[in-house]
Gaussian input, Z-matrix of N, CA and C with variables (Angstrom, degrees):
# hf/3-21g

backbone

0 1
 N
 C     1     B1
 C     2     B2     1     A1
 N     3     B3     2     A2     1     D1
 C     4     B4     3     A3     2     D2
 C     5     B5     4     A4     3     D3
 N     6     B6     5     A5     4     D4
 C     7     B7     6     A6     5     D5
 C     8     B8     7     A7     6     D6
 N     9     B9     8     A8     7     D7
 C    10    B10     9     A9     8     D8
 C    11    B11    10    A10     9     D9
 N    12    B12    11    A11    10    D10
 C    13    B13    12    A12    11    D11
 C    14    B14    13    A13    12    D12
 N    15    B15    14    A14    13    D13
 C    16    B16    15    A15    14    D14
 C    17    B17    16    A16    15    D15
 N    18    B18    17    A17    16    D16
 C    19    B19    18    A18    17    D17
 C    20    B20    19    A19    18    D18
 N    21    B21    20    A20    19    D19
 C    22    B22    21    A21    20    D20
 C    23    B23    22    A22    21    D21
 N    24    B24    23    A23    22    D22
 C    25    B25    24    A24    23    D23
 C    26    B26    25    A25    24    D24
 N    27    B27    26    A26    25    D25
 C    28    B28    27    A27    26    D26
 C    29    B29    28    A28    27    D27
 N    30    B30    29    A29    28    D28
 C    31    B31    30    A30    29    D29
 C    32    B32    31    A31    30    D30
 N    33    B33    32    A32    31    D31
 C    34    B34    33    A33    32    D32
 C    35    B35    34    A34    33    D33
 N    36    B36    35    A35    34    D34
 C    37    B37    36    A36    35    D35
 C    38    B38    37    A37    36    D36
 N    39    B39    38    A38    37    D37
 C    40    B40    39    A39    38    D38
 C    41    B41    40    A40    39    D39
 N    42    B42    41    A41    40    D40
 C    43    B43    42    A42    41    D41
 C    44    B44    43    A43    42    D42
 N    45    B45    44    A44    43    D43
 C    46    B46    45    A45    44    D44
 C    47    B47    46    A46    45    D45
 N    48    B48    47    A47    46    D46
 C    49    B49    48    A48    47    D47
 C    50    B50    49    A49    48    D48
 N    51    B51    50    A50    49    D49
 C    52    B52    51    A51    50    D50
 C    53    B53    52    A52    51    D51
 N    54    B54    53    A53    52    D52
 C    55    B55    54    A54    53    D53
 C    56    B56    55    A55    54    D54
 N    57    B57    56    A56    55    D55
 C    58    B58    57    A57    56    D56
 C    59    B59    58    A58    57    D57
 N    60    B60    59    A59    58    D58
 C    61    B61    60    A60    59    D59
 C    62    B62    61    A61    60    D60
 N    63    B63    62    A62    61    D61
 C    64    B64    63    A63    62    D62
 C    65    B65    64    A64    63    D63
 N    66    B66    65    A65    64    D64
 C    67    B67    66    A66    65    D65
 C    68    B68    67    A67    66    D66
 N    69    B69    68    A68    67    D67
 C    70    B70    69    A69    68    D68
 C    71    B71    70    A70    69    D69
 N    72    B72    71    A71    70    D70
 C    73    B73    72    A72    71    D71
 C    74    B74    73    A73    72    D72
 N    75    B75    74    A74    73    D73
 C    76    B76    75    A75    74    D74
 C    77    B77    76    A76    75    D75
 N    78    B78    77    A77    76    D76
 C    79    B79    78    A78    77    D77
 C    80    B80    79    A79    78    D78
 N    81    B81    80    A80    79    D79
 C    82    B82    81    A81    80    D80
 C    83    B83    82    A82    81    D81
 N    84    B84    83    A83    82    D82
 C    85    B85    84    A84    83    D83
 C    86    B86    85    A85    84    D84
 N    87    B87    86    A86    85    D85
 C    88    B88    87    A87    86    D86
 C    89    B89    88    A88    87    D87
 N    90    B90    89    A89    88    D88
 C    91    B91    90    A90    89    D89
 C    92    B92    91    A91    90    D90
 N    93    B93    92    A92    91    D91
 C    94    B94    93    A93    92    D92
 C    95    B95    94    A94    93    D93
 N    96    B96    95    A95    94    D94
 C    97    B97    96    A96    95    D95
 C    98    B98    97    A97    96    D96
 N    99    B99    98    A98    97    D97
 C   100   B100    99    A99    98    D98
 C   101   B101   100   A100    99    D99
 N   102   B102   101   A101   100   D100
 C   103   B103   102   A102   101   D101
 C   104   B104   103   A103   102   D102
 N   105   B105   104   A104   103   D103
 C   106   B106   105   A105   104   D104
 C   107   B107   106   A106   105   D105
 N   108   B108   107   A107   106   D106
 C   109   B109   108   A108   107   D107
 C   110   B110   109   A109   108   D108
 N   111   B111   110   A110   109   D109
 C   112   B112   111   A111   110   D110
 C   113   B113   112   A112   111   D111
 N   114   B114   113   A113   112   D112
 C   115   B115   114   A114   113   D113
 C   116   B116   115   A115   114   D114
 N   117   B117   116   A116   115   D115
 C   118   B118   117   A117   116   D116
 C   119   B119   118   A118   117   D117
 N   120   B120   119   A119   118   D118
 C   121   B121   120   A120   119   D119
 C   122   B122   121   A121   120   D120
 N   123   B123   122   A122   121   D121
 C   124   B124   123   A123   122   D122
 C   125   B125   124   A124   123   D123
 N   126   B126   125   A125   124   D124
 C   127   B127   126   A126   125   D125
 C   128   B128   127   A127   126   D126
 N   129   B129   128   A128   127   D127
 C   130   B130   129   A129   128   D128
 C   131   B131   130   A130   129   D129
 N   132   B132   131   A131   130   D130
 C   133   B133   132   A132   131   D131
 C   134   B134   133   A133   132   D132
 N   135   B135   134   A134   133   D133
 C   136   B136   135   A135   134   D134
 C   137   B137   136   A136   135   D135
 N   138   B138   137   A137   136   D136
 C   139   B139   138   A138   137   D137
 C   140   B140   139   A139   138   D138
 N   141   B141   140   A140   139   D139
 C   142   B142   141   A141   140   D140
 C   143   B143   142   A142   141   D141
 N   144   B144   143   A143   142   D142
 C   145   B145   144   A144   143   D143
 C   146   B146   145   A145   144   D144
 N   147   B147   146   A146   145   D145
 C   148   B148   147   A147   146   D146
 C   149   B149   148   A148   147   D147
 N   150   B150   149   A149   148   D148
 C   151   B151   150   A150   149   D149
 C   152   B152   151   A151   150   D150
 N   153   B153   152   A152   151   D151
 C   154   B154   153   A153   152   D152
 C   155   B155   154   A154   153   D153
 N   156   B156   155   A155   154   D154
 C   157   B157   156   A156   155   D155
 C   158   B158   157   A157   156   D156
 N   159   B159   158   A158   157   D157
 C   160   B160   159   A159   158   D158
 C   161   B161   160   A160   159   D159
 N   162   B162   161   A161   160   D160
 C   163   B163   162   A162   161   D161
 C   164   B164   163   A163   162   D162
 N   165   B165   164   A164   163   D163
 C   166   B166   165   A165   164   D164
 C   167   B167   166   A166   165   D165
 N   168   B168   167   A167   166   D166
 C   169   B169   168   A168   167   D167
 C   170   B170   169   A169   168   D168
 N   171   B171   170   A170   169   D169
 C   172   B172   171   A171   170   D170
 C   173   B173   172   A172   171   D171
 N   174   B174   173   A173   172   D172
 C   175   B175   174   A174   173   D173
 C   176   B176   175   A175   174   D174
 N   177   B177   176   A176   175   D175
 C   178   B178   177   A177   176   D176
 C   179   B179   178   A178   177   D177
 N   180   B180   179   A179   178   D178
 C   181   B181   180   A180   179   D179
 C   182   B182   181   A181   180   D180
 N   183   B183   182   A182   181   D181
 C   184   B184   183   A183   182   D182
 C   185   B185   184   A184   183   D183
 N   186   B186   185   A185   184   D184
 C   187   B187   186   A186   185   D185
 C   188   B188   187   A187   186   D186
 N   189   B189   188   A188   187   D187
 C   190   B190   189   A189   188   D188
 C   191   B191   190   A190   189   D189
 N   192   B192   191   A191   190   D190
 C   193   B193   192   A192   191   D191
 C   194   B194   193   A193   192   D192
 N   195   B195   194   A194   193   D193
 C   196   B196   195   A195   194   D194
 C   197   B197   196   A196   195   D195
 N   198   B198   197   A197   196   D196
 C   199   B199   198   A198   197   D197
 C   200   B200   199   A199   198   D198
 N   201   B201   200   A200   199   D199
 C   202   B202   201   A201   200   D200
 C   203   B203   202   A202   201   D201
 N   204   B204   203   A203   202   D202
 C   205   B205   204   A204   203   D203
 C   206   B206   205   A205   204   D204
 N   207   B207   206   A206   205   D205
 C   208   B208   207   A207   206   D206
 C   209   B209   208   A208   207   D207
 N   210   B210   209   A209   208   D208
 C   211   B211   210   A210   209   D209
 C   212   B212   211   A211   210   D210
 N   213   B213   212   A212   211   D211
 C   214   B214   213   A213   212   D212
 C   215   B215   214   A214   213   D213
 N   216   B216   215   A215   214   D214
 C   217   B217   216   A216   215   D215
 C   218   B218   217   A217   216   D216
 N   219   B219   218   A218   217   D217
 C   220   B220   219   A219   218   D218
 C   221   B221   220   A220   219   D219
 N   222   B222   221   A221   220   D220
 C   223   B223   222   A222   221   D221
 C   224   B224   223   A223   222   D222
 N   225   B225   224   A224   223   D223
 C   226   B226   225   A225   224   D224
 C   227   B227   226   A226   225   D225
 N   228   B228   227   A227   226   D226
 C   229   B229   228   A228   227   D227
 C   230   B230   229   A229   228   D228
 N   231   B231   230   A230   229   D229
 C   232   B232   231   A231   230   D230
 C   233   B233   232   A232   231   D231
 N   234   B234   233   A233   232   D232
 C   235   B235   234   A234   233   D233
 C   236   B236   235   A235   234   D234
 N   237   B237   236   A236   235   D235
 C   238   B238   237   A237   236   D236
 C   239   B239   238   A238   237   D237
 N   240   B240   239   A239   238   D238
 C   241   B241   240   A240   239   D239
 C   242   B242   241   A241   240   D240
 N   243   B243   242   A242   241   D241
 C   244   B244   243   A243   242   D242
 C   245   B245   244   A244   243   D243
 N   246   B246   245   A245   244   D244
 C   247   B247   246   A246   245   D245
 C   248   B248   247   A247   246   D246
 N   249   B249   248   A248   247   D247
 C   250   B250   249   A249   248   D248
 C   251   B251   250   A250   249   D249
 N   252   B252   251   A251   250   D250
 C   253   B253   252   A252   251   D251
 C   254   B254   253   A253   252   D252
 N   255   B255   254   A254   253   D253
 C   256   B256   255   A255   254   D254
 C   257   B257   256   A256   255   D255
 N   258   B258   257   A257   256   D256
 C   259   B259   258   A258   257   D257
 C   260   B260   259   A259   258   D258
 N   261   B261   260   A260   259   D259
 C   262   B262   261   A261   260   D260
 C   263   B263   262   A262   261   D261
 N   264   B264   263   A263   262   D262
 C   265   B265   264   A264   263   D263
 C   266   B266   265   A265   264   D264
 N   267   B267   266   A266   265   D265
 C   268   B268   267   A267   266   D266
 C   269   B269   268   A268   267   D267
 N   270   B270   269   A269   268   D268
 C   271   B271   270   A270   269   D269
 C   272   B272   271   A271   270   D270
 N   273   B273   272   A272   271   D271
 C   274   B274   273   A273   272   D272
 C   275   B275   274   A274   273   D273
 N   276   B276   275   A275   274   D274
 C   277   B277   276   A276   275   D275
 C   278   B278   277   A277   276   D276
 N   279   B279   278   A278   277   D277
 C   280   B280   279   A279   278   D278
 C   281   B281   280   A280   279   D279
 N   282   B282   281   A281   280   D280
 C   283   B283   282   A282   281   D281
 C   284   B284   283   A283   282   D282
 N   285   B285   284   A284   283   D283
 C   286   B286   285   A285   284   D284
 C   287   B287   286   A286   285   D285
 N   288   B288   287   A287   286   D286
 C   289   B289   288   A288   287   D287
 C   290   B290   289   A289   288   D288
 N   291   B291   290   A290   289   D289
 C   292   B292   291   A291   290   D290
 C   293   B293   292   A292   291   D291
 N   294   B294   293   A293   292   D292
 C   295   B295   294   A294   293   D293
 C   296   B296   295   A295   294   D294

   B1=1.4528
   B2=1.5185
   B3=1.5080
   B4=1.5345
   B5=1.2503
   B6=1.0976
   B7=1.5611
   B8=1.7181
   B9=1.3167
   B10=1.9355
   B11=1.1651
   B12=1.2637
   B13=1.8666
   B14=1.2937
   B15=1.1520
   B16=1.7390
   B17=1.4236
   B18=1.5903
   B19=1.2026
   B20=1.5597
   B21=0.7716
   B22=2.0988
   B23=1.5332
   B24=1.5628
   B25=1.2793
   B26=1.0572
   B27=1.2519
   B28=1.4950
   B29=1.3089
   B30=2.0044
   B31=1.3423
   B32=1.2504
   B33=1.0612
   B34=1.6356
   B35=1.9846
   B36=0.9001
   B37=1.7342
   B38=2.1416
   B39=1.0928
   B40=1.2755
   B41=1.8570
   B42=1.2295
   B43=1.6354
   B44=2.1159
   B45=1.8118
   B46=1.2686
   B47=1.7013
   B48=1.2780
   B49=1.5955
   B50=1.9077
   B51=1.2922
   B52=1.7096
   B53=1.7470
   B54=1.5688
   B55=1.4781
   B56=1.1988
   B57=1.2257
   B58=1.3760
   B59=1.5992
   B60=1.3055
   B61=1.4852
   B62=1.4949
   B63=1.2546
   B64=1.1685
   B65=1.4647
   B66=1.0359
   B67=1.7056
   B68=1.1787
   B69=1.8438
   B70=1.2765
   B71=1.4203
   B72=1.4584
   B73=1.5408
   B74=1.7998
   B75=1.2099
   B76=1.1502
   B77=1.8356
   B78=0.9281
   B79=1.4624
   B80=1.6287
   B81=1.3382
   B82=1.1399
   B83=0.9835
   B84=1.9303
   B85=1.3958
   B86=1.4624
   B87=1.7725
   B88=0.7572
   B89=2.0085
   B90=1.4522
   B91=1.4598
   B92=1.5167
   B93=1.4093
   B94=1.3828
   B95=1.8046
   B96=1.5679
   B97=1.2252
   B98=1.7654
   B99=1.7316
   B100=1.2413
   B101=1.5699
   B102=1.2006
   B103=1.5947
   B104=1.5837
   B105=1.1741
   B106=1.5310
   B107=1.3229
   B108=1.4827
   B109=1.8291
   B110=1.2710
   B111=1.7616
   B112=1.5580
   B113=1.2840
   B114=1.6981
   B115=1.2582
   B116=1.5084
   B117=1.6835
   B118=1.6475
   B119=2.0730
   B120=1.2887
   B121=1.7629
   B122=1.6482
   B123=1.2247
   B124=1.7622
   B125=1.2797
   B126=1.7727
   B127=1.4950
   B128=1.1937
   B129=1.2257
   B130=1.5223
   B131=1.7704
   B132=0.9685
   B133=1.4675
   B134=1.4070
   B135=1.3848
   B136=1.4033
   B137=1.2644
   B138=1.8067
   B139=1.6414
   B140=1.7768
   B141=1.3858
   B142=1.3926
   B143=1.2169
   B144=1.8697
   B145=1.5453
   B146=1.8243
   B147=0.8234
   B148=1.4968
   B149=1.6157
   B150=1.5374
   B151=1.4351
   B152=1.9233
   B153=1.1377
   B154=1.3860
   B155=1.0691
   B156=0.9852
   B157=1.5802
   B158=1.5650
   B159=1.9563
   B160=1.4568
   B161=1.9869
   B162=1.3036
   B163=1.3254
   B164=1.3296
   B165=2.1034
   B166=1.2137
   B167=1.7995
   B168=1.3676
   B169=1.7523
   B170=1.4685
   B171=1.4127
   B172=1.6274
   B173=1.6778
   B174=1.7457
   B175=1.2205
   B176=1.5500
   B177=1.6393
   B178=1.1975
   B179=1.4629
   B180=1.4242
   B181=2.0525
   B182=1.2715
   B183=1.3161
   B184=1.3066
   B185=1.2965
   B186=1.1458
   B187=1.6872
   B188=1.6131
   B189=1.1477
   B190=1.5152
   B191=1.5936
   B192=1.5398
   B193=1.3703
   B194=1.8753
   B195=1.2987
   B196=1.7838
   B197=1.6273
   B198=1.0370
   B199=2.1762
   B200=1.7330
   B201=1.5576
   B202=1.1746
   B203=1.6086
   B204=0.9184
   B205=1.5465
   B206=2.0261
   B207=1.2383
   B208=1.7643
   B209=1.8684
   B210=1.0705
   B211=1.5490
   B212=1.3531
   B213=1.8646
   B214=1.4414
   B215=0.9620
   B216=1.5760
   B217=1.5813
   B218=1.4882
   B219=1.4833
   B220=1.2480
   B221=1.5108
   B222=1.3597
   B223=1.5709
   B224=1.3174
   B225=1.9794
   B226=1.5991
   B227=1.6550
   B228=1.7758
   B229=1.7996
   B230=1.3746
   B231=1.3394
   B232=2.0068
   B233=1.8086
   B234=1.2328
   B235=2.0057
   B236=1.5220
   B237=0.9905
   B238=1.6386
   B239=1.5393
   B240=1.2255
   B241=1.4091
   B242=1.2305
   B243=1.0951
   B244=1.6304
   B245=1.2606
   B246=2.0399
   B247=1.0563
   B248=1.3343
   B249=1.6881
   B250=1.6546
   B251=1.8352
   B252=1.5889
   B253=1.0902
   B254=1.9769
   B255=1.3455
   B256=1.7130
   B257=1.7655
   B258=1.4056
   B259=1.2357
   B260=1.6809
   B261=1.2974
   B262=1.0629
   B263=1.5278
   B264=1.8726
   B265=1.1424
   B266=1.4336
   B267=1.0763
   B268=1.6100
   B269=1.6961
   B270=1.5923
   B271=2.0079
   B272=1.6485
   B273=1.5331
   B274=1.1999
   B275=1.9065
   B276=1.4003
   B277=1.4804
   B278=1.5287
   B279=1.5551
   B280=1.1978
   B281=1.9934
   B282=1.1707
   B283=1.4743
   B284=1.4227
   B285=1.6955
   B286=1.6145
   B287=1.7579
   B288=1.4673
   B289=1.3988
   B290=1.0250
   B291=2.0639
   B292=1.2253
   B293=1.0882
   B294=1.3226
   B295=1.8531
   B296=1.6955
   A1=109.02
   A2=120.81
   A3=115.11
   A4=131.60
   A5=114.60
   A6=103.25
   A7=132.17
   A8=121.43
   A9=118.05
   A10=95.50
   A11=95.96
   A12=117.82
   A13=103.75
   A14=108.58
   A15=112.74
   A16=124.75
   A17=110.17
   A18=130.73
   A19=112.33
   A20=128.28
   A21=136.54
   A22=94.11
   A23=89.89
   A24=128.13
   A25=117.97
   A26=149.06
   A27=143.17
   A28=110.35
   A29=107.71
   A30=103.54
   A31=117.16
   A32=157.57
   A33=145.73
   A34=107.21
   A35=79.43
   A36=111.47
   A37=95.64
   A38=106.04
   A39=115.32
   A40=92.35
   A41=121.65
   A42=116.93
   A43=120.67
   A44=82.59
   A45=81.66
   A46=118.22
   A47=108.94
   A48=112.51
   A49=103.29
   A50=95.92
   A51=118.11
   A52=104.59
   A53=117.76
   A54=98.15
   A55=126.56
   A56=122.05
   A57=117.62
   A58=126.85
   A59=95.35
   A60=104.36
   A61=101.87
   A62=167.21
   A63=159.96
   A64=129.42
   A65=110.77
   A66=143.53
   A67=107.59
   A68=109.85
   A69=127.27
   A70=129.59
   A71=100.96
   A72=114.77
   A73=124.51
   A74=112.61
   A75=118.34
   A76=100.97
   A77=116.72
   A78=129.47
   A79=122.62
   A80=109.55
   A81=144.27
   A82=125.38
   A83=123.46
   A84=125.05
   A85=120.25
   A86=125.91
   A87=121.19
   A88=109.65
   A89=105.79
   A90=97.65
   A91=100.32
   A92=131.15
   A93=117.60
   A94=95.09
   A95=114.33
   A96=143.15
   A97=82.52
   A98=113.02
   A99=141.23
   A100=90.63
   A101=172.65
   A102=162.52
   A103=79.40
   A104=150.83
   A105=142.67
   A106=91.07
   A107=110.27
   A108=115.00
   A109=119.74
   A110=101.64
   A111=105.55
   A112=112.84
   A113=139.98
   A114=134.96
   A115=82.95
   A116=152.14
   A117=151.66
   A118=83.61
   A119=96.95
   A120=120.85
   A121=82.84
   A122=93.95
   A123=98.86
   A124=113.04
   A125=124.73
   A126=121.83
   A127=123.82
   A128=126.55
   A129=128.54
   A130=105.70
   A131=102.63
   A132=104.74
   A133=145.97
   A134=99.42
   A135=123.99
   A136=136.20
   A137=93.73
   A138=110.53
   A139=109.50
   A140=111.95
   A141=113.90
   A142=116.17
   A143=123.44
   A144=92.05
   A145=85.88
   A146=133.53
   A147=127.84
   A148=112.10
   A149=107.60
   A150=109.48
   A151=95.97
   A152=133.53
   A153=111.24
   A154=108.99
   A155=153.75
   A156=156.02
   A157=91.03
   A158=117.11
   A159=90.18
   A160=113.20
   A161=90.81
   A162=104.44
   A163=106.66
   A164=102.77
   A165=128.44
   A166=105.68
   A167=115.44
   A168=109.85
   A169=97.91
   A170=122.06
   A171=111.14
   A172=90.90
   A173=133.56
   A174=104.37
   A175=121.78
   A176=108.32
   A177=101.35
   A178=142.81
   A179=101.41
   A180=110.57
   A181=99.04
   A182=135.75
   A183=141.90
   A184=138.42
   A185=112.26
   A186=137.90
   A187=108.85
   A188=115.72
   A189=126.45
   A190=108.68
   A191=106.19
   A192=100.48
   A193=85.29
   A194=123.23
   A195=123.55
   A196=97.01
   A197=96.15
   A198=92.40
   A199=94.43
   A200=87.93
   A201=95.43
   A202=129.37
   A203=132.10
   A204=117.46
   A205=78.46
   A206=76.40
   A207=100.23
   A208=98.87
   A209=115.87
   A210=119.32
   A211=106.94
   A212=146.92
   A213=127.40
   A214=93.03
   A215=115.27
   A216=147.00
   A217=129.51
   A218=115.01
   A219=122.03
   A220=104.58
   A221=104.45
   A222=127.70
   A223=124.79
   A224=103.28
   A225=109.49
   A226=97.91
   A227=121.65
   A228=98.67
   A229=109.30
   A230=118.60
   A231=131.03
   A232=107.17
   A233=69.33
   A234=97.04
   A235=111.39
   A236=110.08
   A237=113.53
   A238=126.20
   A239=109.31
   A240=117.45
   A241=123.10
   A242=127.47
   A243=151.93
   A244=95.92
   A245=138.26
   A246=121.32
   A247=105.21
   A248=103.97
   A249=128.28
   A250=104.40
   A251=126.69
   A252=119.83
   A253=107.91
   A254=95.49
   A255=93.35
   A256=115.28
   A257=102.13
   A258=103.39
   A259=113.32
   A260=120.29
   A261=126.88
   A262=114.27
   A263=121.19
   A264=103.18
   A265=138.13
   A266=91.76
   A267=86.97
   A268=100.85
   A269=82.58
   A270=100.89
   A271=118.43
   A272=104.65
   A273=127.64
   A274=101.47
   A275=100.57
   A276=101.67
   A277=105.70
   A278=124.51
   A279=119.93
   A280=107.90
   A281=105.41
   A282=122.99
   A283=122.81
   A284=101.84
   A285=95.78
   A286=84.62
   A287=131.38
   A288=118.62
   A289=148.74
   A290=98.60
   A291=93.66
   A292=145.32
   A293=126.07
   A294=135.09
   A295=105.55
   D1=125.11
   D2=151.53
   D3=6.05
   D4=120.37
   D5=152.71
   D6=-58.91
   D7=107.87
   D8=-164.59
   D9=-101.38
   D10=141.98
   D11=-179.66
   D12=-140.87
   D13=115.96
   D14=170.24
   D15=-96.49
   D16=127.76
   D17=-168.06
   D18=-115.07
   D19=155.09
   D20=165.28
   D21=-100.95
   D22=150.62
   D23=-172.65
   D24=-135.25
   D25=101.79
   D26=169.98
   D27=-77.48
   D28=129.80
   D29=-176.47
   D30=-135.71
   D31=140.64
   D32=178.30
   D33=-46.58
   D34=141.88
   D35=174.27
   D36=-35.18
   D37=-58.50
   D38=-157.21
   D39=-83.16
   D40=-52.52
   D41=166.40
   D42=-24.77
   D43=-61.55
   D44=180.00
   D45=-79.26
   D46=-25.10
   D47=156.58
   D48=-24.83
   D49=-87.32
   D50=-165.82
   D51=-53.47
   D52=-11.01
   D53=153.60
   D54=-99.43
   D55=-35.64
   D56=148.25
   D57=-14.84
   D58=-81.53
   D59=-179.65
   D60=-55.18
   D61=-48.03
   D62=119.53
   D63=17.84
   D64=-49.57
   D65=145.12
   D66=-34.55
   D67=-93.89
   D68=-177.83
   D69=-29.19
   D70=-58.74
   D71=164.29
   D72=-66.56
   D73=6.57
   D74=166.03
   D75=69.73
   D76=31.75
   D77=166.79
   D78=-88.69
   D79=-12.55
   D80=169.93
   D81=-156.69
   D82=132.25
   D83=164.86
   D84=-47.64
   D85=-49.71
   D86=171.45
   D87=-155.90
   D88=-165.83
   D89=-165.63
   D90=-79.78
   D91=-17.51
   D92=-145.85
   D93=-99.07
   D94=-4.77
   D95=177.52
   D96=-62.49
   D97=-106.01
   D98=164.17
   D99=-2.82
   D100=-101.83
   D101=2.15
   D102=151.00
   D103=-28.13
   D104=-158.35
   D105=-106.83
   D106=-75.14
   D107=168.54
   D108=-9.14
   D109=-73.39
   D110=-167.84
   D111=-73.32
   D112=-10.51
   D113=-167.24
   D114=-98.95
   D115=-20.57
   D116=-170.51
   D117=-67.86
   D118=-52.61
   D119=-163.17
   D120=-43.17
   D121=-68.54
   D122=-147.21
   D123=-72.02
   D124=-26.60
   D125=132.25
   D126=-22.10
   D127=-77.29
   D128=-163.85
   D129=-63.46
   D130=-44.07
   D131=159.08
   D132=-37.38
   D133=-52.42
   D134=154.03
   D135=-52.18
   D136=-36.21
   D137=-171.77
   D138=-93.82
   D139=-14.57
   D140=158.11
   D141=-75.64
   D142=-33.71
   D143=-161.55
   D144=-91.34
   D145=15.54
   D146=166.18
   D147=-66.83
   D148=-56.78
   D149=-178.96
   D150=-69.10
   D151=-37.67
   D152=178.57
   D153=-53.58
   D154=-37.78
   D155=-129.21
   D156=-111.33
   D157=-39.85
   D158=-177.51
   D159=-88.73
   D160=9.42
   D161=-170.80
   D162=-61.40
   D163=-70.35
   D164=174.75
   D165=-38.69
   D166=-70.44
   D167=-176.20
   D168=-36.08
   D169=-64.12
   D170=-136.60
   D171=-76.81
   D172=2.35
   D173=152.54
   D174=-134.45
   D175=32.43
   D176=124.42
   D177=-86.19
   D178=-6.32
   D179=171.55
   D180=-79.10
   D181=-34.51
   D182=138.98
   D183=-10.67
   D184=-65.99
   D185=156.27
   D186=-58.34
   D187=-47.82
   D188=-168.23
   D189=-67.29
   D190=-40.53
   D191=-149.60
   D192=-100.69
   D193=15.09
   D194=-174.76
   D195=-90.95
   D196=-5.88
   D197=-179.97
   D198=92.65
   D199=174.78
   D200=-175.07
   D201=-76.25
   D202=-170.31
   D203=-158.99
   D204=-114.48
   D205=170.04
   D206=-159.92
   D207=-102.08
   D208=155.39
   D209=171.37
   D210=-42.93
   D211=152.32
   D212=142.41
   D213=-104.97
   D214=160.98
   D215=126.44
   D216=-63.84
   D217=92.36
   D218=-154.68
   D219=-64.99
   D220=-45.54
   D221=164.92
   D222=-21.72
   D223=-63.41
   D224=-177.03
   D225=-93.07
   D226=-13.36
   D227=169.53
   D228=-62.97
   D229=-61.54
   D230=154.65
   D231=15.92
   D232=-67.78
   D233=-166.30
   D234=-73.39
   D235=-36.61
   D236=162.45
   D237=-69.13
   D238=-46.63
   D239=165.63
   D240=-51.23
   D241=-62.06
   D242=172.79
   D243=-43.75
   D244=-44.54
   D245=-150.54
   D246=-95.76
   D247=-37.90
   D248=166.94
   D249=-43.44
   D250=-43.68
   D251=-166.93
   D252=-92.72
   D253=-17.47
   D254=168.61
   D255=-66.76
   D256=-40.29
   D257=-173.57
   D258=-76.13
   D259=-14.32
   D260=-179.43
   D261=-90.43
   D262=-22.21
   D263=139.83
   D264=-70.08
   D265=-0.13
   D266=-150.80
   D267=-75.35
   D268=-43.35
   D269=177.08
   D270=-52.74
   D271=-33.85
   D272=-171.57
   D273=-64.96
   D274=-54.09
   D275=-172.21
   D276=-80.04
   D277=-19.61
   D278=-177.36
   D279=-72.69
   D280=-29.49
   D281=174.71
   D282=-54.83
   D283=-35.51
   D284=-155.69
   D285=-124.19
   D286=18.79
   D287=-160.34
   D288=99.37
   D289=-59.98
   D290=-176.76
   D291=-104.28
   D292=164.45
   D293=-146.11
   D294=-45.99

């Protein structure tokens, strides 16, 4: 078993309300249950936006290290888009039937 260390927590009136009742209703054995959960929660949480963050760097060093970006033509992106999105209805309506 873990090593347990007990700590205090100060919580609003209405916090500890909603573990209680959690408790009561047999939704939990007890509060320090509820208090384990949400700190697993807020781990895993933590530990994703960590890998986002190394995600984001390794492709902005990515971006950085591709050279510099080239002039656009808003004109001929315009024109590409528009043609890219005709054909993508087009497939769309050829798919499902309709006219």
């Amino acid at each position: 078993m873990p090593d347990i260390q007990k700590i205090s927590v100060a919580l609003t009136g209405e916090q500890v309300a909603a573990l209680k009742a959690a408790v009561e209703t047999g939704e939990y054995a007890t509060t320090s249950e509820i208090i384990r959960e949400a700190l697993r929660d807020w781990q895993f949480k933590r530990d994703l936006r960590q890998e986002d963050i190394k995600r984001l760097r390794a492709l902005w060093d990515e971006g950085k290290a591709s050279g510099p970006a080239g002039p656009l033509d808003f004109a001929e992106l315009r024109a590409e888009a528009r043609k890219r999105n005709a054909s993508r209805t087009k497939a769309l309506r050829g798919s499902t039937g309709s006219p």
